[in-house]
mmCIF file of the N, C-alpha and C atoms, coordinates in Angstrom:
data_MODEL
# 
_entry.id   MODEL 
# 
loop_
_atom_site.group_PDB 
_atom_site.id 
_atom_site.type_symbol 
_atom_site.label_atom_id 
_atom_site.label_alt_id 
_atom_site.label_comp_id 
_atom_site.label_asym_id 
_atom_site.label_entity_id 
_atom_site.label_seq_id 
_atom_site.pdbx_PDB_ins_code 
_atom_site.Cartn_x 
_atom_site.Cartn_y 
_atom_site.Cartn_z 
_atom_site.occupancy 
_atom_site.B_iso_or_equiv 
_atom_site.pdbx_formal_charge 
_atom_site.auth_seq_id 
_atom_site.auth_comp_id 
_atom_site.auth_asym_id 
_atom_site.auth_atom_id 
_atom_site.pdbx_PDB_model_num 
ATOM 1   N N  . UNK A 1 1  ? 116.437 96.335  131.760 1.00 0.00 ? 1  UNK A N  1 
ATOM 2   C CA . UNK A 1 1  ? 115.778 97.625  131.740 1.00 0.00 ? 1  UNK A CA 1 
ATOM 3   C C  . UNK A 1 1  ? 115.769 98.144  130.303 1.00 0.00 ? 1  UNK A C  1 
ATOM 4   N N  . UNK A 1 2  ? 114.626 98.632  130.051 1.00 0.00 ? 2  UNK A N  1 
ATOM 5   C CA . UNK A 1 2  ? 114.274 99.292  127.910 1.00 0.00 ? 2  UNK A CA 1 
ATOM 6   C C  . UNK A 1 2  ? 114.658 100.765 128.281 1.00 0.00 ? 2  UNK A C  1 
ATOM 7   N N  . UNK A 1 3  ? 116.006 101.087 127.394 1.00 0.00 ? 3  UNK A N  1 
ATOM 8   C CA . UNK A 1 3  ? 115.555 102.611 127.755 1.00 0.00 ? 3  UNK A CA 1 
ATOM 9   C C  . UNK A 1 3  ? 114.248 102.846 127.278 1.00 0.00 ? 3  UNK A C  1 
ATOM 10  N N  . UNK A 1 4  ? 114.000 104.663 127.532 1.00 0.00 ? 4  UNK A N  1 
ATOM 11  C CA . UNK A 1 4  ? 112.747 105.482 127.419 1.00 0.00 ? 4  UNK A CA 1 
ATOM 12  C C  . UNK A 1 4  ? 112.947 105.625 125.642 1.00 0.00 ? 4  UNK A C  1 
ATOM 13  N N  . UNK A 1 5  ? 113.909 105.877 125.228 1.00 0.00 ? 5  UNK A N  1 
ATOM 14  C CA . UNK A 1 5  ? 113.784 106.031 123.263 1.00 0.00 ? 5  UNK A CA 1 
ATOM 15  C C  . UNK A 1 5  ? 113.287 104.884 122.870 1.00 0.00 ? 5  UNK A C  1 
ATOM 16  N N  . UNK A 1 6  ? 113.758 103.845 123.610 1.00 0.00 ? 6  UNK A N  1 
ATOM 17  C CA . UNK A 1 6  ? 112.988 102.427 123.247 1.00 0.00 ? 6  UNK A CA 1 
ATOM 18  C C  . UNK A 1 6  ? 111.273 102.504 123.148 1.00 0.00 ? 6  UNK A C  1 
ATOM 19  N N  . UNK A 1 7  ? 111.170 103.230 124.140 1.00 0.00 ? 7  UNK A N  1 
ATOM 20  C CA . UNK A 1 7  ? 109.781 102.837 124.788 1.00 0.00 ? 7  UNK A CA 1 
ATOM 21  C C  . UNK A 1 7  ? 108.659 103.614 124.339 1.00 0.00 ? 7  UNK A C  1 
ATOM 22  N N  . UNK A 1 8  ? 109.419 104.982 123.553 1.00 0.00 ? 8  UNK A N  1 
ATOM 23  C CA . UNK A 1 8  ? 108.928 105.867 122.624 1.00 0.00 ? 8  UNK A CA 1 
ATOM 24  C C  . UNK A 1 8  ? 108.467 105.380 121.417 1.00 0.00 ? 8  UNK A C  1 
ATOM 25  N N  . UNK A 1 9  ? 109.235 104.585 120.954 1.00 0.00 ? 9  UNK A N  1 
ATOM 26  C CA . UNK A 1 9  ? 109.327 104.068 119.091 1.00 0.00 ? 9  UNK A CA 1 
ATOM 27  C C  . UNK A 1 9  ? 108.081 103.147 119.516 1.00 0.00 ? 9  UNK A C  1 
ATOM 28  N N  . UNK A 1 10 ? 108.098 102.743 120.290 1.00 0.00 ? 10 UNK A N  1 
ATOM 29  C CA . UNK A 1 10 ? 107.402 101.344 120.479 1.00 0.00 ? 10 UNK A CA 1 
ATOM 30  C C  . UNK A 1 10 ? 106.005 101.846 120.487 1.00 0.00 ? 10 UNK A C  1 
ATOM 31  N N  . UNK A 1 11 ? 105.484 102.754 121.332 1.00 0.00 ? 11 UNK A N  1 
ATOM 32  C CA . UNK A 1 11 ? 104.356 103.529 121.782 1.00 0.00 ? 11 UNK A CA 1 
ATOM 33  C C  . UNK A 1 11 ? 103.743 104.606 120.315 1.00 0.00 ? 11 UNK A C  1 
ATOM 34  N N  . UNK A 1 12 ? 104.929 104.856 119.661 1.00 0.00 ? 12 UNK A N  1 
ATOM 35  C CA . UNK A 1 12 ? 104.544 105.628 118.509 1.00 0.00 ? 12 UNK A CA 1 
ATOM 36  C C  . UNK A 1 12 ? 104.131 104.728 116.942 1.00 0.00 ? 12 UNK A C  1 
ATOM 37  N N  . UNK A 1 13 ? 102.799 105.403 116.695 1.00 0.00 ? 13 UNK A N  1 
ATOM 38  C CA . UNK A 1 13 ? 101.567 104.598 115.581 1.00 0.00 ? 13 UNK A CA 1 
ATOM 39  C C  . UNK A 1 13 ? 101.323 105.363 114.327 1.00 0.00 ? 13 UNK A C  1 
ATOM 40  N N  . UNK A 1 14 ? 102.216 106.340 114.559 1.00 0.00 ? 14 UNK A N  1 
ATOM 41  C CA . UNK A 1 14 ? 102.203 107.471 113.002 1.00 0.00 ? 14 UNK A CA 1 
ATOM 42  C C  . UNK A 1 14 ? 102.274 106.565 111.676 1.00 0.00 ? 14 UNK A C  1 
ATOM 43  N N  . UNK A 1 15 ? 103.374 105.832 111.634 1.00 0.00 ? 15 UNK A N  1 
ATOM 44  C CA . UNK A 1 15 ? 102.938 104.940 110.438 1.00 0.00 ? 15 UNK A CA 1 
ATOM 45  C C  . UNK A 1 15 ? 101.856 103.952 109.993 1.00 0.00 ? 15 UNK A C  1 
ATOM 46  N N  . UNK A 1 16 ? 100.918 103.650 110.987 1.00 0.00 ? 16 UNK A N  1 
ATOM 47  C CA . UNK A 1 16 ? 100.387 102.652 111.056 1.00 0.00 ? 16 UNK A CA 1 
ATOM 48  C C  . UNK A 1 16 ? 99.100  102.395 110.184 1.00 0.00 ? 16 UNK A C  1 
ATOM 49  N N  . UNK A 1 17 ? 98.642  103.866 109.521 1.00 0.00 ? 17 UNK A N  1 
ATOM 50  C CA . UNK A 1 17 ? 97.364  104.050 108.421 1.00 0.00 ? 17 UNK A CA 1 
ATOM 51  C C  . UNK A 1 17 ? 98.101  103.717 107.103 1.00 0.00 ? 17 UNK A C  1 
ATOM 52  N N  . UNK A 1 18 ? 99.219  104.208 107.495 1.00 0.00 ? 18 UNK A N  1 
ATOM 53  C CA . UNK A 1 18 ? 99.899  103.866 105.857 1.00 0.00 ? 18 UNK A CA 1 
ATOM 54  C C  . UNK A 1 18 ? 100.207 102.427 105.409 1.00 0.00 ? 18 UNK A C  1 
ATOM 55  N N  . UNK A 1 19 ? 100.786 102.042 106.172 1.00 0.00 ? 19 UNK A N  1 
ATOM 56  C CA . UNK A 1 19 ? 101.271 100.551 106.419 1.00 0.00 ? 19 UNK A CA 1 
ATOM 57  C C  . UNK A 1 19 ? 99.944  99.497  106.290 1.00 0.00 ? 19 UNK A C  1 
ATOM 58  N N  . UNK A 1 20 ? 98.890  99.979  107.067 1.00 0.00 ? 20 UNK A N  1 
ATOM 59  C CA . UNK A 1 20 ? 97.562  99.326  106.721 1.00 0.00 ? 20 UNK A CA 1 
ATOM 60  C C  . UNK A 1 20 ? 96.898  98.950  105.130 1.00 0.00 ? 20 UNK A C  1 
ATOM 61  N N  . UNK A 1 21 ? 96.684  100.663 104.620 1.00 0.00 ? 21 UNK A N  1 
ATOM 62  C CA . UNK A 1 21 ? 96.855  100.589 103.255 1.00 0.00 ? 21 UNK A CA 1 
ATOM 63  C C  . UNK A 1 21 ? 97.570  100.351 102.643 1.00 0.00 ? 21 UNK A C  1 
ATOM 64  N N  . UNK A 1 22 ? 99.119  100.322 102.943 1.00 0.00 ? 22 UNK A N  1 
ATOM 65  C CA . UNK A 1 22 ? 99.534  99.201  101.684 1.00 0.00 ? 22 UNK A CA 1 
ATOM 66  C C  . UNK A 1 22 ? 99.144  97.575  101.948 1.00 0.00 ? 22 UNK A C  1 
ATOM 67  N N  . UNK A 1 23 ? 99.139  96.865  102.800 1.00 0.00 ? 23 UNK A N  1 
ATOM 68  C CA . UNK A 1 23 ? 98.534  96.045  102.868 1.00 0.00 ? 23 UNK A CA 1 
ATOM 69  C C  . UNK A 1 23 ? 97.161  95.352  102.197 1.00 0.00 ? 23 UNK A C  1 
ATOM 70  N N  . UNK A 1 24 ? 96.366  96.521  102.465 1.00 0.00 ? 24 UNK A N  1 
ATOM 71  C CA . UNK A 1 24 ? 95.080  96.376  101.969 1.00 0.00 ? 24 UNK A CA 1 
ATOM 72  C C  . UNK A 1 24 ? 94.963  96.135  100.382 1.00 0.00 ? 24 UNK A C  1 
ATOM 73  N N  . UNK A 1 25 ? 96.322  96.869  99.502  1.00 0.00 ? 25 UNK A N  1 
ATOM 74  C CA . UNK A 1 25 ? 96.489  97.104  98.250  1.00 0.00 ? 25 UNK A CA 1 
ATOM 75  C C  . UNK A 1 25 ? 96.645  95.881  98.082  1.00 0.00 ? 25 UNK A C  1 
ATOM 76  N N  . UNK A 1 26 ? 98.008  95.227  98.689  1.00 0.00 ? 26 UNK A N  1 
ATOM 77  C CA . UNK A 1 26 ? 98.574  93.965  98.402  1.00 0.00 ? 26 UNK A CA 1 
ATOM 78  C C  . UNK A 1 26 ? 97.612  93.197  98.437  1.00 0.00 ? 26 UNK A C  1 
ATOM 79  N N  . UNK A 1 27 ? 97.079  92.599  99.430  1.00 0.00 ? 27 UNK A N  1 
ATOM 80  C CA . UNK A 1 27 ? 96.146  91.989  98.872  1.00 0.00 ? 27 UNK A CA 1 
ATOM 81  C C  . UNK A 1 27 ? 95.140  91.819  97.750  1.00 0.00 ? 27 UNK A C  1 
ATOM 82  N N  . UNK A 1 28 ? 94.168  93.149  97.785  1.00 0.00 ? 28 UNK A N  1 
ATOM 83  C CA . UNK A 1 28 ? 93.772  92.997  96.066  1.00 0.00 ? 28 UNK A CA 1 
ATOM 84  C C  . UNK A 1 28 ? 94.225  92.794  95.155  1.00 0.00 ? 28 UNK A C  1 
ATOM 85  N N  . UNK A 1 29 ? 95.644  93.460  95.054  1.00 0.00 ? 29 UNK A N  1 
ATOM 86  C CA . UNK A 1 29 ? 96.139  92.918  93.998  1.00 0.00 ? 29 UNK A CA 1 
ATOM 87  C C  . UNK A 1 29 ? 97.046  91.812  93.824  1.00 0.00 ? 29 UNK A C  1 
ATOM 88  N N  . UNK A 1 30 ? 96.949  90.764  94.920  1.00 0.00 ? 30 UNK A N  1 
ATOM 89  C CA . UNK A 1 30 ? 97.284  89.494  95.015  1.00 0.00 ? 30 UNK A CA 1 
ATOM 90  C C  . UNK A 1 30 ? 95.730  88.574  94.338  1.00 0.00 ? 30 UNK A C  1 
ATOM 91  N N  . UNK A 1 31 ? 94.618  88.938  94.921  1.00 0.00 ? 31 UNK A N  1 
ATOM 92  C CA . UNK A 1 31 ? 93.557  88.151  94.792  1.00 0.00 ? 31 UNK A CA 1 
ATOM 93  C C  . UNK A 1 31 ? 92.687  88.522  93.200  1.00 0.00 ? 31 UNK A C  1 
ATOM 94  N N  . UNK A 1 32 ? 93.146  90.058  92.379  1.00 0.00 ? 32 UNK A N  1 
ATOM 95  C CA . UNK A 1 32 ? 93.375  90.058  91.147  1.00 0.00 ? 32 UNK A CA 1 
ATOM 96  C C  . UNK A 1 32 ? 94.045  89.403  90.152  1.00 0.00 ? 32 UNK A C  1 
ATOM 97  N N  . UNK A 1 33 ? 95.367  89.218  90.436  1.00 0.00 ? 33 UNK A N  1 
ATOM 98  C CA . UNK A 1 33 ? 96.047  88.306  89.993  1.00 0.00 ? 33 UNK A CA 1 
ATOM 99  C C  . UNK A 1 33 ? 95.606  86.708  90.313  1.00 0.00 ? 33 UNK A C  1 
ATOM 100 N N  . UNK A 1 34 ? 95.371  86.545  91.651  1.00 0.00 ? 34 UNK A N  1 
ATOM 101 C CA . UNK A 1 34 ? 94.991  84.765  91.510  1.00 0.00 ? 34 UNK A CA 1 
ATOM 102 C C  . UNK A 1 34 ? 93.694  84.653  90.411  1.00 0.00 ? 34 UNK A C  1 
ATOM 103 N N  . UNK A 1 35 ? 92.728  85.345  90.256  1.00 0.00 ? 35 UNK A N  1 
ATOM 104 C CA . UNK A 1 35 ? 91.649  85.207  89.494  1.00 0.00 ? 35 UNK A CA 1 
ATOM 105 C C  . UNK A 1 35 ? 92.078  85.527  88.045  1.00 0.00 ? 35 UNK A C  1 
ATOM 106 N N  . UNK A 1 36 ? 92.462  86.428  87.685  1.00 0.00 ? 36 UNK A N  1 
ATOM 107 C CA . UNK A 1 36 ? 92.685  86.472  86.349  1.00 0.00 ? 36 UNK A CA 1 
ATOM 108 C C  . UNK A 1 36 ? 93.897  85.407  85.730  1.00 0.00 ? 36 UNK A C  1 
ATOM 109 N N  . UNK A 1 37 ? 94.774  85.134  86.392  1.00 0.00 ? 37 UNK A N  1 
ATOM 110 C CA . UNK A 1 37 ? 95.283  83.203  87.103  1.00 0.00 ? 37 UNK A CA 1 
ATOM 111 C C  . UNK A 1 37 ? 94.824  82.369  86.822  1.00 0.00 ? 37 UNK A C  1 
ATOM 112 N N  . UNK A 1 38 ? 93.633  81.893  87.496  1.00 0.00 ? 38 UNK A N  1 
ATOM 113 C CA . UNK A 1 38 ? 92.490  81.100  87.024  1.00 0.00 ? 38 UNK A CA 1 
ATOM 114 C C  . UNK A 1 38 ? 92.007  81.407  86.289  1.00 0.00 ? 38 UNK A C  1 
ATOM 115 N N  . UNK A 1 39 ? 91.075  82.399  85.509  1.00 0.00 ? 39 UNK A N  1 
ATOM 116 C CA . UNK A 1 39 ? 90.181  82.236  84.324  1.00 0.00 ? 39 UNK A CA 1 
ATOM 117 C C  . UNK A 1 39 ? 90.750  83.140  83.196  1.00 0.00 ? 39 UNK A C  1 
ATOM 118 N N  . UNK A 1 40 ? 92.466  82.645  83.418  1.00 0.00 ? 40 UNK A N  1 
ATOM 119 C CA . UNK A 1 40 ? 92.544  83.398  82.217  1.00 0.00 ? 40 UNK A CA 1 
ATOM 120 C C  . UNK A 1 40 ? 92.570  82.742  80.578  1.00 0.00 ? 40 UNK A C  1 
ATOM 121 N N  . UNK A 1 41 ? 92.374  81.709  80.388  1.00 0.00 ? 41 UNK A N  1 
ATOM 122 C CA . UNK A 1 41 ? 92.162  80.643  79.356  1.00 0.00 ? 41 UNK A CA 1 
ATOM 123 C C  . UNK A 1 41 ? 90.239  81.181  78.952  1.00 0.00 ? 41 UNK A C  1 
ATOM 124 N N  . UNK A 1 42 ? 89.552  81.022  80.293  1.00 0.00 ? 42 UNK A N  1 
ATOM 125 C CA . UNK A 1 42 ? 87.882  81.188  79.421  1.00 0.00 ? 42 UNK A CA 1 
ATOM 126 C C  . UNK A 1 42 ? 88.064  82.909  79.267  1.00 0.00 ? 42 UNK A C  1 
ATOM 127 N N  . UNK A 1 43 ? 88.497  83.309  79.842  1.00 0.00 ? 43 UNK A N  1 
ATOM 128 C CA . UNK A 1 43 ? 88.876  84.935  79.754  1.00 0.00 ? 43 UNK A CA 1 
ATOM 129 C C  . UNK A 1 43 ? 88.879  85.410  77.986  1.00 0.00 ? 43 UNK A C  1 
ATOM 130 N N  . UNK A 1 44 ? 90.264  85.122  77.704  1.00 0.00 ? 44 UNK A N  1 
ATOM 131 C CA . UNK A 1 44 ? 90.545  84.796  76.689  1.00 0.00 ? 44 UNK A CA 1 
ATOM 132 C C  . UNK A 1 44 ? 89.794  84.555  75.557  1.00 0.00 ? 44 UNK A C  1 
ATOM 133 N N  . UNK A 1 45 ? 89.244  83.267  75.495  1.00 0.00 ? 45 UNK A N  1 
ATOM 134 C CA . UNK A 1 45 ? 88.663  82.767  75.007  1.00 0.00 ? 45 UNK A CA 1 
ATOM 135 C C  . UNK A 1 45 ? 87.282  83.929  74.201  1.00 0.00 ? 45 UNK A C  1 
ATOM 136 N N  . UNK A 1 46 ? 86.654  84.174  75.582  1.00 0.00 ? 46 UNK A N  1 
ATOM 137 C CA . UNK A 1 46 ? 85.740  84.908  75.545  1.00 0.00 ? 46 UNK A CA 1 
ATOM 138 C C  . UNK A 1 46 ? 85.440  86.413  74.953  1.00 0.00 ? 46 UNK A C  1 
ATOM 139 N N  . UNK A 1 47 ? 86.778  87.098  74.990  1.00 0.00 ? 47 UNK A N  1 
ATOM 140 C CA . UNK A 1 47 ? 87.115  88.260  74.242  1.00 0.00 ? 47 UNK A CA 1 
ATOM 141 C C  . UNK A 1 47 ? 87.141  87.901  72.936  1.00 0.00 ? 47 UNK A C  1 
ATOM 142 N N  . UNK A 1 48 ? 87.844  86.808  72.425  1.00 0.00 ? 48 UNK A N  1 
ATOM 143 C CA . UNK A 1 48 ? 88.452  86.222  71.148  1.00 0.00 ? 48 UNK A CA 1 
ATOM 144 C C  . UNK A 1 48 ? 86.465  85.904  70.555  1.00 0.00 ? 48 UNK A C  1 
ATOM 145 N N  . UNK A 1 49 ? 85.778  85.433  70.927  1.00 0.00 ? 49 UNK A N  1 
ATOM 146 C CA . UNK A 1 49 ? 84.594  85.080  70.322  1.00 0.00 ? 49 UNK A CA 1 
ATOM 147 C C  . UNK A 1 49 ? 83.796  86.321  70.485  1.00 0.00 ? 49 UNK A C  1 
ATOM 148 N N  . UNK A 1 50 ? 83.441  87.495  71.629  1.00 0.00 ? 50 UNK A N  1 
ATOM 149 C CA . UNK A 1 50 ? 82.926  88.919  71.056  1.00 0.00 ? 50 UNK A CA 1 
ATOM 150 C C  . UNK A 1 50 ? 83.407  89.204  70.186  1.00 0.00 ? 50 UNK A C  1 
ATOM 151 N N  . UNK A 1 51 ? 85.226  89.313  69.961  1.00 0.00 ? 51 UNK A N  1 
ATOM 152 C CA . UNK A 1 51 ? 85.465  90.335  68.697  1.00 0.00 ? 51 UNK A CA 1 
ATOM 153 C C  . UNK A 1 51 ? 85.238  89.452  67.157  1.00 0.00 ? 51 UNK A C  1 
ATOM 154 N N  . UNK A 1 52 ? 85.156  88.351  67.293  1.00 0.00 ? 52 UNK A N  1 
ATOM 155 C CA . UNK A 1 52 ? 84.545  87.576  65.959  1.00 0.00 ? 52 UNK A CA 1 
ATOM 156 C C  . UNK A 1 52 ? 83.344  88.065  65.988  1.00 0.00 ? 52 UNK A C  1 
ATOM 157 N N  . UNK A 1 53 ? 82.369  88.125  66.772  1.00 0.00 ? 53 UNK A N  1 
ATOM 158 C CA . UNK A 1 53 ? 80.737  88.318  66.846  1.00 0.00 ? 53 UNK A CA 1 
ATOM 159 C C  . UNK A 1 53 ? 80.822  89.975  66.309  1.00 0.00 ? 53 UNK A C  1 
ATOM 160 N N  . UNK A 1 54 ? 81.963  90.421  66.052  1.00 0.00 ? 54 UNK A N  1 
ATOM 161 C CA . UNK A 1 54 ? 81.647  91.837  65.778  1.00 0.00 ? 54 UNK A CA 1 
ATOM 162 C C  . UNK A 1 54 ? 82.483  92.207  64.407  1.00 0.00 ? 54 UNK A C  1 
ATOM 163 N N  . UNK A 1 55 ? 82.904  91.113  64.220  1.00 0.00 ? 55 UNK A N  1 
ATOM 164 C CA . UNK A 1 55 ? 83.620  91.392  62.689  1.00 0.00 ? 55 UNK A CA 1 
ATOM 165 C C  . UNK A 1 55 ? 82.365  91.659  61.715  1.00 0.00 ? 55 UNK A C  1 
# 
Protein backbone atom coordinates (compact mmCIF):
# COMPACT_ATOMS: atom_id res chain seq x y z
CA UNK A 1 0.00 0.00 0.00
CA UNK A 2 1.67 3.94 -1.17
CA UNK A 3 0.72 6.18 1.43
CA UNK A 4 -1.44 9.35 0.20
CA UNK A 5 2.00 11.92 0.71
CA UNK A 6 3.40 9.42 -1.62
CA UNK A 7 0.75 9.74 -4.01
CA UNK A 8 0.71 13.55 -3.73
CA UNK A 9 4.52 14.15 -4.75
CA UNK A 10 3.96 11.81 -7.45
CA UNK A 11 0.73 13.57 -8.94
CA UNK A 12 2.41 17.03 -8.34
CA UNK A 13 4.07 18.81 -11.88
CA UNK A 14 5.01 22.33 -10.43
CA UNK A 15 8.52 21.71 -11.33
CA UNK A 16 8.13 20.33 -14.51
CA UNK A 17 8.40 23.80 -16.95
CA UNK A 18 11.49 24.45 -15.21
CA UNK A 19 13.14 21.22 -15.41
CA UNK A 20 12.05 21.16 -19.17
CA UNK A 21 13.93 24.36 -19.77
CA UNK A 22 16.87 23.47 -18.29
CA UNK A 23 17.03 20.67 -20.40
CA UNK A 24 16.26 22.43 -23.43
CA UNK A 25 19.41 24.76 -22.45
CA UNK A 26 21.57 21.70 -22.01
CA UNK A 27 21.20 20.62 -24.96
CA UNK A 28 22.04 23.71 -27.03
CA UNK A 29 24.62 24.19 -25.31
CA UNK A 30 25.87 20.67 -25.69
CA UNK A 31 25.25 20.85 -29.61
CA UNK A 32 27.17 24.48 -29.48
CA UNK A 33 29.94 23.08 -28.10
CA UNK A 34 30.00 19.80 -30.39
CA UNK A 35 30.11 22.27 -33.44
CA UNK A 36 32.41 24.78 -32.46
CA UNK A 37 34.35 21.13 -31.53
CA UNK A 38 34.33 20.37 -34.95
CA UNK A 39 35.05 23.48 -36.89
CA UNK A 40 37.08 24.92 -34.62
CA UNK A 41 40.51 24.63 -36.65
CA UNK A 42 38.55 26.22 -40.15
CA UNK A 43 36.90 28.58 -37.53
CA UNK A 44 40.04 29.80 -36.61
CA UNK A 45 41.61 29.79 -39.45
CA UNK A 46 39.05 31.92 -40.96
CA UNK A 47 39.03 34.84 -38.45
CA UNK A 48 42.96 34.73 -38.68
CA UNK A 49 42.67 35.45 -42.71
CA UNK A 50 39.64 38.40 -42.33
CA UNK A 51 41.82 40.14 -39.83
CA UNK A 52 44.94 39.92 -42.32
CA UNK A 53 42.42 41.04 -45.19
CA UNK A 54 41.96 44.07 -42.97
CA UNK A 55 45.38 44.99 -41.92
Amino acid sequence: MVPTGALRLWDDESGQGMVEYALIIVFIALACFTGLKLMGQSLSQFIKQAAQEFE
